[in-house]
C-alpha positions, 0 to 999 in steps of 0.5 A: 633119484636112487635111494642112497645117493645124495643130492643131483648133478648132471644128467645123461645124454649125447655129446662127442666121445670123451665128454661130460653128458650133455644136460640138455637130452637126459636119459632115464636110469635102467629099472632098479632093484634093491641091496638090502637098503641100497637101490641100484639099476638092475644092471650094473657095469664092473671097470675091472676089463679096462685095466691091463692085465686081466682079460688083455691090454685094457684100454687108454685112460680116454677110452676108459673114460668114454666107455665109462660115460657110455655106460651111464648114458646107457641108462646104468647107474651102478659102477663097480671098481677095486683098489686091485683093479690096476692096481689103482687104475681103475678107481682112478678112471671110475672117479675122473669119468663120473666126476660130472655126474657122481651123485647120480651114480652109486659107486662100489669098491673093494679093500682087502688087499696089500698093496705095496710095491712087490706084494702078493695080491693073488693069493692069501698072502696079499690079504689085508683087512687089518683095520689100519690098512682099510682105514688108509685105503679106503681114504686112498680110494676116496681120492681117486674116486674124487668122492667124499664117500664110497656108496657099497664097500666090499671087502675084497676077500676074507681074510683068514688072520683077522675076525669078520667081526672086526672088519664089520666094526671098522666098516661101520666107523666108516660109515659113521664118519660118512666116508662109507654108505653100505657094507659088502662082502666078495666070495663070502659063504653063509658063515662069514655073512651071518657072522658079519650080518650080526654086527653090522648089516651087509647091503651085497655079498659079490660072489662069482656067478654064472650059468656055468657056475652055480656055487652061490646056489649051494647055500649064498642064495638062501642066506642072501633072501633070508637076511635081506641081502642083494646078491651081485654077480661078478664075471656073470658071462663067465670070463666072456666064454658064455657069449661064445666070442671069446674062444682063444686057450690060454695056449694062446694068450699071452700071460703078461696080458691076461691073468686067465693064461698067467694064472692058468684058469682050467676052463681056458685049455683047449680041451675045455673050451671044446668040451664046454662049448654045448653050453654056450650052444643052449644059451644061443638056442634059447636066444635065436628064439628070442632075438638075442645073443647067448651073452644076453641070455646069460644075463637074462638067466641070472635076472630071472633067478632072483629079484635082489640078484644085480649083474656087473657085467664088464668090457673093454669095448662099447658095442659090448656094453650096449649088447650087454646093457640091452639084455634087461628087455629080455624076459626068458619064458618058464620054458626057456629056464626050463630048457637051459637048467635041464640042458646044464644039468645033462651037460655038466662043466669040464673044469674049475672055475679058477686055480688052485690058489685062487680058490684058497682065498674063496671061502665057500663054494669053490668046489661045487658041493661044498658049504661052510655050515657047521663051521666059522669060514675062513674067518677067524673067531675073536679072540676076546 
């Protein structure tokens, strides 16, 4: 049973589309790995994809359920939802699909957001991490989750008008009241995590991670092994570019659908998918040697880098999940990293990771080259 969880339900196996596993064929967990004191499987799977709205249509609330009970029969322990995600749909699906076996899962999710009716929640406006506004999401969640405690709570994004001491410090009553088990920080730099760290330990940090963007490496690594921390890649094949079958430009999609042509990601243009595409080319280089596939490569990468490192990769269809969830058995060479750290540096990316206002409410990292030392991040500093 994985450090953190309490207790034992049922266990994984077979059973028809839709349905609770079966007790009597379990499955074992995948190997696990540790977020500062929280032991996870060293894959996890992020729900975001299943909701409409973001990479398309999502999928039916069945559908979301099965592939979501696919998930832990695969062997995954570690699930990753947000209150954003939907809104509210994705911890609903999350909470009604492990409801079965909820206590042999380590659920995360995220606050940080106002989401009421009309608000903003793509930008710094949307932004909310007062503490009134977490303690009543975070009982919200609580329910859609049909949990008593959420295992990994993420603040979603800092939040330039309140202190992240002040955050850690309502986090922490959280735990203390039992409604929380570890605390977490998304997009965050080395100021903000030291800051954080200092008033109550931080299990994760979830920052955008990729083979095509390597942010985290400026300074989120280093302060991750130094303090302890887990480091928990989000959008690990990059918006699903780096498995080379997702090729359609925002030209192309339609923006009520897919967030990367409504909020006009750089990397999704025609002439940047035609330029980027020697990228995914080394990834399927490197995997037809090995008998996978470049997405796979692209997970076994971020695996090698760093043994805290725990990717969440996310989809919509089951076939992906089970190709994704395989990449733990492939153990890139030193050859391999090699060959794929001298090609991406020869290569280079066309493109920021994400538009500008997107990037406003990252507080480190965005523009590769930047770092937050010296500074106080994005977070204001106490007042008192």
């Amino acid at each position: 049973m994985l450090a953190g969880i309490t207790g034992c339900s049922n266990s994984a196996g077979g059973g028809k589309a839709g349905a609770a596993p079966n007790q009597s064929n379990p499955t074992p967990s995948l190997p696990t790995r540790n977020l500062g004191p929280l032991q996870v499987t060293a894959l996890g799977f992020g729900a975001m994809n299943v909701v409409p709205g973001y990479y398309g249509p999502g999928v039916s609330r069945a559908d979301a359920i099965t592939l979501i009970r696919q998930v832990f029969d695969s062997g995954v322990r570690f699930i990753d939802t947000a209150q954003v995600y939907g809104p509210f749909l994705s911890e609903e699906y999350v909470g009604e699909a492990t409801a079965p076996f909820r206590n042999e899962v380590v659920i995360a999710s995220k606050f940080g957001f106002n989401l009421t009716p009309g608000a903003d929640v793509t930008g710094t406006g949307g932004l909310d991490s007062r503490r009134e506004t977490m303690i009543s999401s975070v009982d919200a969640s609580l329910k859609r989750l049909r949990t008593d405690r959420i295992d990994l709570l993420y603040q979603h994004r800092v939040d330039p008008k309140v202190p992240i001491e002040d955050v850690a410090g309502t986090v922490q009553d959280l735990i203390k009241q039992g409604k929380v088990g570890h605390f977490g920080l998304s997009q965050a730099g080395e100021a903000t995590i030291r800051r954080a760290h200092k008033v109550l330990p931080v299990a994760a940090v979830q920052n955008e991670y990729s083979y095509w963007t390597r942010d985290p490496e400026i300074e989120v690594l280093a302060v991750c092994e130094e303090l302890g921390i887990g480091f928990v890649p989000w959008s690990p094949l990059g918006m699903g570019y780096l498995t080379g079958k997702s090729t359609t430009p925002i030209e192309e999609l339609d923006p009520k659908k897919d967030l990367r042509a409504s909020a006009k990601f750089p990397r999704w243009t025609k002439e940047a998918i035609a330029a980027n595409r020697p990228l995914v080319d080394v990834l399927a280089r490197v995997g037809e040697r090995r008998g996978a596939t470049p997405g796979q490569v692209s997970l076994a990468w971020l695996l090698h880098k760093k043994p805290f490192i725990v990717p969440i990769p996310g989809t919509s269809k089951i076939d992906h999940m089970k190709e994704n969830t395989a990449a733990i058995n492939l153990k890139l060479t030193d050859s391999d990293i090699q060959e794929l750290e001298s090609e991406f540096k020869r290569l280079g990316v066309t493109g920021k990771n994400a538009p500008p206002d997107f990037l406003t409410s990252h507080d480190i990292g965005s523009y590769i080259g930047s770092n937050s030392r010296g500074t106080h991040g994005n977070s204001p500093l106490p007042s008192r």
